[in-house]
C-alpha positions in Angstrom: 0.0 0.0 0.0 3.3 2.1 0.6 4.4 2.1 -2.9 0.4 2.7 -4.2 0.5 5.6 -1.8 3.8 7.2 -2.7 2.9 7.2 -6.6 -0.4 9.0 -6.0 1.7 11.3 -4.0 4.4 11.6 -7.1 1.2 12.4 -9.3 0.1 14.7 -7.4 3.5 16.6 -7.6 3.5 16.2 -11.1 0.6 17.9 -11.9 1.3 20.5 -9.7 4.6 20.5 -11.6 2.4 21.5 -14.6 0.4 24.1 -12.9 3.8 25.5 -12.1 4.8 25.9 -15.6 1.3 26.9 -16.8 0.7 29.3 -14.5 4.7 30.6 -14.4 5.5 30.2 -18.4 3.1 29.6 -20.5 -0.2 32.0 -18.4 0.4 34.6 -21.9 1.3 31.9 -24.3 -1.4 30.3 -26.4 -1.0 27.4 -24.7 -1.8 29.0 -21.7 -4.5 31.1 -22.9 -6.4 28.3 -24.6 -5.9 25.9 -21.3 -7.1 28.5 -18.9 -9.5 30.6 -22.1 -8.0 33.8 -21.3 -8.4 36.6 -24.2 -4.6 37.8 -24.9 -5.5 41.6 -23.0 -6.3 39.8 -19.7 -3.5 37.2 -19.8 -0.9 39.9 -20.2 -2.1 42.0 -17.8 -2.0 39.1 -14.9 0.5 37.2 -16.0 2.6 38.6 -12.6 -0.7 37.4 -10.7 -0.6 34.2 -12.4 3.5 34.2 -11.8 3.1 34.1 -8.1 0.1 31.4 -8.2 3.1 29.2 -10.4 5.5 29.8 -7.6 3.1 29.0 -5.1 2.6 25.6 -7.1 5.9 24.9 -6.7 6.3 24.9 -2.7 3.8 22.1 -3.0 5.7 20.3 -5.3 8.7 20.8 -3.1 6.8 19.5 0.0 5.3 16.8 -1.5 8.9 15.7 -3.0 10.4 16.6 0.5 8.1 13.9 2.4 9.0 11.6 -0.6 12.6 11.8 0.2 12.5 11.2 3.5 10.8 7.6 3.1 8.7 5.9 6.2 9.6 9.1 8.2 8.1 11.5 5.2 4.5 10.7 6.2 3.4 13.8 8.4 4.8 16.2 5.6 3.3 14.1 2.6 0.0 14.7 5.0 0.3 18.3 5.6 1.1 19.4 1.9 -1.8 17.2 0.2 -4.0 19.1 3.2 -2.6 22.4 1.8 -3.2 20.7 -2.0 -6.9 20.0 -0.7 -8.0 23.2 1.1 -6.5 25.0 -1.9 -8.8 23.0 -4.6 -11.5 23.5 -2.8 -10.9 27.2 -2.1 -10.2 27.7 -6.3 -13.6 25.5 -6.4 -15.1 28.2 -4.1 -13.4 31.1 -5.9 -13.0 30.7 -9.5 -13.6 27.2 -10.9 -15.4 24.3 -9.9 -13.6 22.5 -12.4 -10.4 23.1 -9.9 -12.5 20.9 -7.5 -11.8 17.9 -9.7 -8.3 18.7 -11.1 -6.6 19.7 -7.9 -8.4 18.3 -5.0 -10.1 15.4 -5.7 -6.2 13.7 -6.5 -4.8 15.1 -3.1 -7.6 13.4 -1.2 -7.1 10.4 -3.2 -3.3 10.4 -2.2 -4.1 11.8 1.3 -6.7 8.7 2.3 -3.7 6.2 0.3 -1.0 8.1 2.7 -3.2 7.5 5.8 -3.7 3.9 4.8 -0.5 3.0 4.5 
């Protein structure tokens, strides 16, 4: 159940990994826009907004590869970033997008109930 739990854990950084780059690289690009259907006025304008969101992105990538690293004793910090994953989705869910719901928190409480089960 370890190994199950530590993948969903290494998926969850990964596409947190993507946000990162999304939100840090491509926010103005027309990848970007298309992904996140910004007109080209708007996604210029908050691409710094956008910048920090990316950055943000990546301390939970750096957490959740942080509790990776430490192996058996990495549990309490895989538990606290997939929290901060989950509150997160749901807030964006709240906020902007229901669809963030899905994308973001739904997989960080599927790795966070495989982390407590294991």
């Amino acid at each position: 159940m370890t190994t199950v739990a530590n993948i969903a854990v290494a998926l969850v950084a990964l596409l947190h990994l993507n946000f990162l780059m999304l939100e840090m690289f491509y926010w103005d690009k027309p990848l970007g826009r298309r992904i996140f259907g910004l007109k080209p006025e708007f996604a210029k304008a908050s691409k710094n907004l956008a910048a920090n969101q990316g950055l943000y992105n990546g301390f939970l990538v750096a957490g959740l590869v942080w509790g990776l690293l430490l192996g058996a004793a990495g549990g309490p910090v895989k538990v606290f970033f997939l929290g901060c994953v989950i509150v997160a989705g749901v807030f964006g869910a709240l906020t902007v997008s229901r669809t963030i719901l899905w994308v973001q928190a739904l997989p960080g409480a599927i790795a966070l109930a495989l982390v407590l089960a294991s």
